[in-house]
C-alpha positions in Angstrom: 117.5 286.2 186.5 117.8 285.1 182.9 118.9 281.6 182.1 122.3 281.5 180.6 123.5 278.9 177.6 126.5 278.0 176.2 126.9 274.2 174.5 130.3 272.0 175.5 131.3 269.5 173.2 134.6 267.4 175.4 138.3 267.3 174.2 139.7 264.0 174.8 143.8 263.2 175.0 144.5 259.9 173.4 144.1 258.4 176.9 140.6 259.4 176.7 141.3 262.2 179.5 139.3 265.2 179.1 141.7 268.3 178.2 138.9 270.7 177.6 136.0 271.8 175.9 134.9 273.3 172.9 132.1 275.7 173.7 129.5 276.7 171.8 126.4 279.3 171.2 123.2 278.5 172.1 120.6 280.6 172.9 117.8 278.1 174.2 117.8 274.8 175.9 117.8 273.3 172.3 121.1 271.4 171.3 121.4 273.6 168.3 122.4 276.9 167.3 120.5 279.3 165.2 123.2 281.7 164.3 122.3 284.4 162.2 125.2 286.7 163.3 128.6 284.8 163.8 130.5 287.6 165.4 127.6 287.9 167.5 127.5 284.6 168.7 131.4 283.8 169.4 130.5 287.6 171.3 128.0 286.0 173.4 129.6 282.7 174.1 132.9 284.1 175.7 130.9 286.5 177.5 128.0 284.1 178.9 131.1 281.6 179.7 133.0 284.2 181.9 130.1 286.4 183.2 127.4 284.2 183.6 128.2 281.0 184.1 132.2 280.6 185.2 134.8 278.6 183.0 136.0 276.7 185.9 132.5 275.2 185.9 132.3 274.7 182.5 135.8 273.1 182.0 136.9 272.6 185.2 140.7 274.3 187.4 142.8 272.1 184.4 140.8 272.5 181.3 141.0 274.4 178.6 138.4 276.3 176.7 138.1 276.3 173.0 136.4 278.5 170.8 135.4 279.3 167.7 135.3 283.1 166.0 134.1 284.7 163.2 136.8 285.1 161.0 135.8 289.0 160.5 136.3 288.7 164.2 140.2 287.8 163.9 141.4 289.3 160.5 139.5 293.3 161.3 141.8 295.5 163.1 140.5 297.1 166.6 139.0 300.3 166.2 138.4 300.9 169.3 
């Protein structure tokens, strides 16, 4: 089985509760990305968070999951 990687950074409330989590490529055990391809990373983290590793376990029943997408991502229209 491959290893799986996706980086959290915690969302606090002003109460200093944790709300969520940002998440974040990575593709090594590194705390850094090398992201060459954005719309390929944001691709791989949603898919690595869901798929491979679960987003309960990655922000918990409550939390919520934040993250970031290539803007070409958001603005192209689905050609599917």
């Amino acid at each position: 089985m491959n290893e799986a990687f996706v980086g959290r950074q915690p969302i606090f409330n002003r109460d200093l509760e944790f709300i969520g989590a940002e998440l974040l490529y990575r593709d090594s055990r590194e705390n850094r990305a090398n992201i060459t391809d954005a719309s390929a990373a944001s691709t791989s983290t949603v898919v690595t968070a869901f798929t491979e590793i679960g987003i309960d376990t990655l922000v918990g029943k409550k939390g919520v999951a934040y993250v970031n997408f290539a803007e070409d991502m958001l603005l192209s229209p689905n050609t599917d």
